[in-house]
C-alpha positions as CSV (number, residue, x, y, z in Angstrom):
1,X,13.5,-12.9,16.8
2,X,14.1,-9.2,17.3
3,X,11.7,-7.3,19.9
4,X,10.5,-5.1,16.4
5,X,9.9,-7.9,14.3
6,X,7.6,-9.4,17.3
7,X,5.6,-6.6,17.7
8,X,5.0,-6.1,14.2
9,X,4.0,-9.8,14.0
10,X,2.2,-9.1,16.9
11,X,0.5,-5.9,16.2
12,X,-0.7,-7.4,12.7
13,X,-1.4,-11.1,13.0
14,X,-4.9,-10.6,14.7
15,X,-5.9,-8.5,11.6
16,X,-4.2,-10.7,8.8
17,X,-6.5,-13.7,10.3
18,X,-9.4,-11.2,9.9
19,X,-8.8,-10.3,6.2
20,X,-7.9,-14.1,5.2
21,X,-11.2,-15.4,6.7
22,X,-12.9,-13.0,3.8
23,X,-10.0,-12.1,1.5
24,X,-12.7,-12.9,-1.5
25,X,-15.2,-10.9,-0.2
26,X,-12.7,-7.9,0.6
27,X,-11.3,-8.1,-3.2
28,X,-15.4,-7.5,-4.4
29,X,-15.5,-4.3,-2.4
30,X,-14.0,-1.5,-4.6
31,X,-15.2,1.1,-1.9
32,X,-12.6,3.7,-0.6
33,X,-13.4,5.2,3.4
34,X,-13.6,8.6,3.3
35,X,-11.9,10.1,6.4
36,X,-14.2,11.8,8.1
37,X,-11.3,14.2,9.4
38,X,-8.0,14.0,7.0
39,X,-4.6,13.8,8.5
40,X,-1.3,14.9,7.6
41,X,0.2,11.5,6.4
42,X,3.3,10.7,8.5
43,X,6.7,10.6,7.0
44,X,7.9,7.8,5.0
45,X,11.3,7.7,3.8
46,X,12.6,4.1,2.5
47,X,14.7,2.3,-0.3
48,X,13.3,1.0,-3.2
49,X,14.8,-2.4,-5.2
50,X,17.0,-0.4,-6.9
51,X,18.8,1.1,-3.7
52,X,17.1,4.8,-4.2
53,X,15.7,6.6,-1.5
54,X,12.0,7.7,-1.5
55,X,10.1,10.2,0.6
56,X,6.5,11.7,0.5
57,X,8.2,15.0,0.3
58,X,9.2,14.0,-3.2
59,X,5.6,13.8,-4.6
60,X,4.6,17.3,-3.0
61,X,1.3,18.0,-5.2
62,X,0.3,14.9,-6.1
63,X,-1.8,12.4,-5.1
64,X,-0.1,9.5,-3.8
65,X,-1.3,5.9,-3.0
66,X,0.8,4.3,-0.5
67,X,0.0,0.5,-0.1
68,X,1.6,-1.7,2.7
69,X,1.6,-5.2,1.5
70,X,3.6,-8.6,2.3
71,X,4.4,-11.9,-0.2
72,X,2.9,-14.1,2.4
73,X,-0.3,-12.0,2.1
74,X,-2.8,-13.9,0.6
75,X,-4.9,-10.3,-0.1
76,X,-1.8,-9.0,-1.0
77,X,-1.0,-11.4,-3.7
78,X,-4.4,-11.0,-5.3
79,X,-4.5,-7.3,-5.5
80,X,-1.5,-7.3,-7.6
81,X,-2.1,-7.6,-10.8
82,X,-5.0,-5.1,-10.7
83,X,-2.6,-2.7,-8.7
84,X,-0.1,-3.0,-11.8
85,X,-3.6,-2.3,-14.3
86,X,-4.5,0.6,-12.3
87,X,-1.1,1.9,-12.4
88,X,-0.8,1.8,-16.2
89,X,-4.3,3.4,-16.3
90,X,-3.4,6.3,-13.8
91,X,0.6,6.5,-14.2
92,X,0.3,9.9,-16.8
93,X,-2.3,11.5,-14.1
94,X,-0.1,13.3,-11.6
95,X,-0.6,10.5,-9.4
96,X,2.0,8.0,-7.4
97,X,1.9,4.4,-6.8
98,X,3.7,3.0,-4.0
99,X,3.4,-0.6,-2.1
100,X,5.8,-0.6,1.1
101,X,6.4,-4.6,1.7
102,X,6.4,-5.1,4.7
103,X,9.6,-7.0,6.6
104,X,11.0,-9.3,3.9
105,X,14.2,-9.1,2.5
106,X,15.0,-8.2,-1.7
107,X,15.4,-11.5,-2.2
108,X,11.7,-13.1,-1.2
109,X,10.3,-9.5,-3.1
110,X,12.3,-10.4,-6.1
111,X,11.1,-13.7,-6.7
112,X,7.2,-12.9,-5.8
113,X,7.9,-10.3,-8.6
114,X,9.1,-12.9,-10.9
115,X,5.5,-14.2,-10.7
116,X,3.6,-10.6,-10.2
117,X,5.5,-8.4,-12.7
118,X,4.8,-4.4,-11.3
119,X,6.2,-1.2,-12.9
120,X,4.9,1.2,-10.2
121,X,7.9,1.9,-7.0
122,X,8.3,-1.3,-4.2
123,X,9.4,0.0,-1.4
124,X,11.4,-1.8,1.6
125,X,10.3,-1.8,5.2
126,X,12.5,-4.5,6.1
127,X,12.1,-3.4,9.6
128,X,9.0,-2.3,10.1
129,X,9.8,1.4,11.6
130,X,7.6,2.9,8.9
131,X,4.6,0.9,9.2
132,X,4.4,1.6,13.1
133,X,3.8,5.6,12.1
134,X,0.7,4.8,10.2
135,X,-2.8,4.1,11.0
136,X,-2.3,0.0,9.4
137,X,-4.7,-2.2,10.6
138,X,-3.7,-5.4,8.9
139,X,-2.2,-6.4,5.5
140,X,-3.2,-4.7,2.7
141,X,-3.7,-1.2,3.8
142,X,-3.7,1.3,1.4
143,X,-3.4,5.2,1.9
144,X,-4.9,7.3,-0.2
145,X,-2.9,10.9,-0.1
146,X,-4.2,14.0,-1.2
147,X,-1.8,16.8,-3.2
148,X,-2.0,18.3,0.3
149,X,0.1,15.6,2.2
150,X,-3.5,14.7,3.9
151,X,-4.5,10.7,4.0
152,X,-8.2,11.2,2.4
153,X,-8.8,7.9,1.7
154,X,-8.4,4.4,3.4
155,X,-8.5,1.0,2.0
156,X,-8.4,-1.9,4.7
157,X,-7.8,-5.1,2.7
158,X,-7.6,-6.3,-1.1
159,X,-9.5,-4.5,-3.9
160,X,-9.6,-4.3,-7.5
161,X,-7.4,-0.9,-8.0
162,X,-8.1,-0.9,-11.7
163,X,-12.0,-0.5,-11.3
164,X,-13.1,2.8,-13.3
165,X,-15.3,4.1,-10.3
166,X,-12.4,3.6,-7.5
167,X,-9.8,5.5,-10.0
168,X,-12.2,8.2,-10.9
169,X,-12.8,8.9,-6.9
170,X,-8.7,8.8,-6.9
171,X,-8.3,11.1,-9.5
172,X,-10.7,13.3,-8.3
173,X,-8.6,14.8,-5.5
174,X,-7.2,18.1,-5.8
């Protein structure tokens, strides 16, 4: 096993424990953190299924939700389908939906996707260089980015993205 692949393992297992012991409690709470003090997001620049290259730089203006995510991911897996709701709710609203999986190859990602059909972008971090630039804490983190390139919002764990109150906070952002 590569030296990156164990500290992501590493870094993240702890916290992947954590959100499986109340991955059904997590999904209840719709709640978005405020950041107290906003940050400039930090660079992302990956492939998605399809072999096309994505950066934040390409969504300039809009708000962007960046969600790192895994198949093994219990959380993960249940988000889903209301991530894929959401995104049919909120993909005409200048906003951006993207879930960076997190060290699996196309092939695993493929066949979860088989079973969780998504239309939103599916990014690749195959080796886990991106996630180490941002704040993750375990697995699902999401990143809410305003038009300003400044992470607003964080969600730690699974929630139910298609809730009206959560997307009206989302779209909110200016």
């Amino acid at each position: 096993m590569s030296i990156t692949i164990f500290k992501l393992f590493r870094s993240l297992l702890f916290p992947i424990f954590l959100f499986l012991a109340y991955s059904v409690s997590a999904l209840a709470d719709n709640s978005l953190t405020h950041l107290e003090k906003e940050i400039l997001a930090p660079q992302l620049s990956l492939f998605d299924m399809d072999g096309v290259k994505h950066q934040l730089a390409d969504y300039k203006g809009k708000t962007i939700i960046v969600n790192f995510w895994a198949t093994w991911c219990p959380p993960c897996r249940a988000e889903m389908p209301s991530m894929e709701r959401a995104w049919q709710k909120i993909k005409d609203d200048n906003i951006v939906m993207l879930a960076v999986n997190v060290g699996e190859d196309e092939e695993t990602i493929f066949s979860f996707l088989g079973d969780y059909p998504v239309n939103f972008t599916i990014l690749l971090d195959q080796s886990g260089h991106t996630i180490e630039k941002w704040p993750v804490k375990g697995l699902p983190t999401t990143f809410i980015i305003s038009p300003k390139g400044e992470i607003t919002y964080q969600a730690i764990g699974g929630r139910e993205w298609d809730s009206d109150a959560l997307l009206k906070r989302i779209r909110q952002l200016k």
